[in-house]
MDTraj code that builds the backbone (N, CA, C; nanometers):
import mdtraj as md
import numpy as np

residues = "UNK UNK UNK UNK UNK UNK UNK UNK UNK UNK UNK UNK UNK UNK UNK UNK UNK UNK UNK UNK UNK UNK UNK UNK".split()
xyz = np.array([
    [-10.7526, 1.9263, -17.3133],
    [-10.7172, 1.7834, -17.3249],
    [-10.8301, 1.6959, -17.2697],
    [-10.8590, 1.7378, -17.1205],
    [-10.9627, 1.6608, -17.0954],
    [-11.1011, 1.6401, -17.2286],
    [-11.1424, 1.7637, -17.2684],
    [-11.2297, 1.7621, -17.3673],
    [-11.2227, 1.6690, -17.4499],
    [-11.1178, 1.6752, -17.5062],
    [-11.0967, 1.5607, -17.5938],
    [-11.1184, 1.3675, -17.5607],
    [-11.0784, 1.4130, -17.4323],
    [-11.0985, 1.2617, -17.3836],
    [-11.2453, 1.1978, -17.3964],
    [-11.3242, 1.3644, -17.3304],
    [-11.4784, 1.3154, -17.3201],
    [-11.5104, 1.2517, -17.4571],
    [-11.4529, 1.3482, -17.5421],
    [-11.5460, 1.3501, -17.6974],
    [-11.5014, 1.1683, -17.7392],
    [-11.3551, 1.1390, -17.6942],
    [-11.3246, 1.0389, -17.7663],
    [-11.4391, 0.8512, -17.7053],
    [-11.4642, 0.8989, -17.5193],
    [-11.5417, 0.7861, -17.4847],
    [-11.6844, 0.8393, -17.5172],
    [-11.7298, 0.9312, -17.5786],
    [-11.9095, 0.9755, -17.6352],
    [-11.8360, 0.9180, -17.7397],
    [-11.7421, 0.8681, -17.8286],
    [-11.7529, 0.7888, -17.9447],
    [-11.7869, 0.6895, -17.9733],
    [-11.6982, 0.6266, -17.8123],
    [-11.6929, 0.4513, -17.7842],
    [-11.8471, 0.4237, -17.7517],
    [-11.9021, 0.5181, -17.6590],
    [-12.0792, 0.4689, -17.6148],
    [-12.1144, 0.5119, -17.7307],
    [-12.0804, 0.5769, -17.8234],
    [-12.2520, 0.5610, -17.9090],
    [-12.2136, 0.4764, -18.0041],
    [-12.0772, 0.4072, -18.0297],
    [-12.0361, 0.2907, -18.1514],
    [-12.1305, 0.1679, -18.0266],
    [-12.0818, 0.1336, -17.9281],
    [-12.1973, 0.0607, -17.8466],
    [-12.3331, 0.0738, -17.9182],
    [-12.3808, 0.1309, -17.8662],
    [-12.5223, 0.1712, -17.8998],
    [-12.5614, 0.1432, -18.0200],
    [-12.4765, 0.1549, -18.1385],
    [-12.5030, 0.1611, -18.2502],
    [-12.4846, 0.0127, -18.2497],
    [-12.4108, -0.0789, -18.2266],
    [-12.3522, -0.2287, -18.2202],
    [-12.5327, -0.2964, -18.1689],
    [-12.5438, -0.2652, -18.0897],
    [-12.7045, -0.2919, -17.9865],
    [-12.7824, -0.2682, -18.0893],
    [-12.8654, -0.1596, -18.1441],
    [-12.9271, -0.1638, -18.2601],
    [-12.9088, -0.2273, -18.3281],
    [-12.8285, -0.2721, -18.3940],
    [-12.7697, -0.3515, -18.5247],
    [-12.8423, -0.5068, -18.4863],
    [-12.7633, -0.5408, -18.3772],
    [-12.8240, -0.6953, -18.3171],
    [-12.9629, -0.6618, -18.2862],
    [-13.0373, -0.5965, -18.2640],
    [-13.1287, -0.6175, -18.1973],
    [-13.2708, -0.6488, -18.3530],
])
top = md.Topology()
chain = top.add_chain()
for i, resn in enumerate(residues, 1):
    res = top.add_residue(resn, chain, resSeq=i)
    for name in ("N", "CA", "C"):
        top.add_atom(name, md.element.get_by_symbol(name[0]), res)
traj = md.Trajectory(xyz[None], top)
């Protein structure tokens, strides 16, 4: 379960990341 949690906030930071690129 925990696993899953990780995988689901490594989704949220790299949709970030990807949001940052976009604007930049």
């Amino acid at each position: 379960m925990a696993a899953k949690k990780q995988i689901k906030k490594q989704q949220v930071v790299e949709k970030k990341q990807k949001r940052k690129r976009f604007k930049i």
